[in-house]
C-alpha positions in Angstrom: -1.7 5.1 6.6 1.0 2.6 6.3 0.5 -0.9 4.5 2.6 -4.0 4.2 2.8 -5.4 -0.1 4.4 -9.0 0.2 4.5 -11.2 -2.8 5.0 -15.0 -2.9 7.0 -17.3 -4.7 9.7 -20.1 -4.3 13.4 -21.4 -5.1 11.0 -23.4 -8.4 9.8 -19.8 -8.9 12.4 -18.2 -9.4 14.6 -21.1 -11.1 11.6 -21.1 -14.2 12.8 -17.4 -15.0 15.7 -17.9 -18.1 18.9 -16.5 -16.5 18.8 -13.8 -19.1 15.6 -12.1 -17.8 16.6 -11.7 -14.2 18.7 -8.1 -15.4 15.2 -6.5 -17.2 13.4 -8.2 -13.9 15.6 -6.4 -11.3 16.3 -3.0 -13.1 12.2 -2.2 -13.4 12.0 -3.8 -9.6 15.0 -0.7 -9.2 13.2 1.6 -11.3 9.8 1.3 -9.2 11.6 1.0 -5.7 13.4 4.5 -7.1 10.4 6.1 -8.0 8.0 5.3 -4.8 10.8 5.7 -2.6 11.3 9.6 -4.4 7.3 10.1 -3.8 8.1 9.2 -0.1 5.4 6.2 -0.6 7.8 3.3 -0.5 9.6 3.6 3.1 11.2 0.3 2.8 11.2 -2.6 0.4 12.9 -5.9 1.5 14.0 -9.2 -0.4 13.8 -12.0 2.0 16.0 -15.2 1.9 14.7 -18.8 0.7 12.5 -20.8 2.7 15.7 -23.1 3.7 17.4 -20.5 5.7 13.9 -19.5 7.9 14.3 -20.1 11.6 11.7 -20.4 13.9 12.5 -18.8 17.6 10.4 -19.9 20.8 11.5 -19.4 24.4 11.2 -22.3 26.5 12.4 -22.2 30.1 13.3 -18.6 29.9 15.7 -19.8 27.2 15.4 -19.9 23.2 14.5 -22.7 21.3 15.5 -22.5 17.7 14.2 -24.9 14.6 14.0 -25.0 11.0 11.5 -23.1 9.4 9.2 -21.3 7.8 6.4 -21.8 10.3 3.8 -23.1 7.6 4.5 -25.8 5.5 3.2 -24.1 2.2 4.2 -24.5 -1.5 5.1 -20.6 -1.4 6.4 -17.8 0.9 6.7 -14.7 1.9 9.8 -13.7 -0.7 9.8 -10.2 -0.3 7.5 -7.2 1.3 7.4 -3.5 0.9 6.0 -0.8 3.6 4.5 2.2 2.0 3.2 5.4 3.6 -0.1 6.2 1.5 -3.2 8.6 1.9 -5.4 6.1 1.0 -6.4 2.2 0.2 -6.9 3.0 -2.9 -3.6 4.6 -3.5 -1.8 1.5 -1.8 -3.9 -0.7 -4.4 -2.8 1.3 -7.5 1.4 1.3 -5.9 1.0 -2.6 -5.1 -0.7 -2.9 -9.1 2.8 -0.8 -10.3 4.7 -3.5 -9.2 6.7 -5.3 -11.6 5.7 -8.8 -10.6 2.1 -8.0 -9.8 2.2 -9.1 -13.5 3.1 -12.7 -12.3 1.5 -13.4 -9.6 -0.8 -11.8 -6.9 0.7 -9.0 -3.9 -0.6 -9.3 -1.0 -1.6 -5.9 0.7 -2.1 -5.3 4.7 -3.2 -2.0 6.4 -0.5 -1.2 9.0 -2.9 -0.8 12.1 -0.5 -0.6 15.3 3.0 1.2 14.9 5.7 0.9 17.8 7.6 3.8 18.5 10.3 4.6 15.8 13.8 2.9 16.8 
């Protein structure tokens, strides 16, 4: 079963982190993309850009219609997600509890429940 981990944060986040913790941070985010991806449990993981960048896309008129995001005004946001390929819930719960930010704040774990065909 496939599931979706996202975790949360913002640009205040990430700008409370001293500038000399962000190496240790990323190389045991590295070390646990490394080691899930080598299980064949972690099929993609994906850092997303800040809030200011998101776009919102509707078509209007057969035509799109492009604003300034994210689509919920909200403190936090999705900052990065991860899709895995477990056997179980529980398995997904104990991969998303590896993670090295579980430790500062709360991933967010979806069951996968519709897949399109690969591209």
């Amino acid at each position: 079963m496939k599931y979706i981990a996202m975790i949360y944060g913002n640009q205040e986040k990430w700008d409370s982190f001293p500038a000399e913790a962000w190496p240790e941070a990323i190389a045991k985010q590295e070390a646990f993309n490394k080691k899930y991806r080598e299980s064949g449990e972690l099929l993609g993981a994906y850092g997303l850009a800040d809030a200011v960048n998101a776009k919102l896309v509707r078509r209007e008129d057969g035509a799109p219609a492009v604003t300034d995001g994210p689509y919920l005004e909200t403190k936090e946001y999705i900052a990065s997600f991860y899709l895995f390929d477990c056997e179980s819930q529980e398995r997904a719960q104990q991969i998303a509890a590896d993670m090295p930010f579980a430790s500062e704040s709360p991933v967010e774990l979806w069951p996968v429940l519709h897949e399109s065909a690969d591209v």
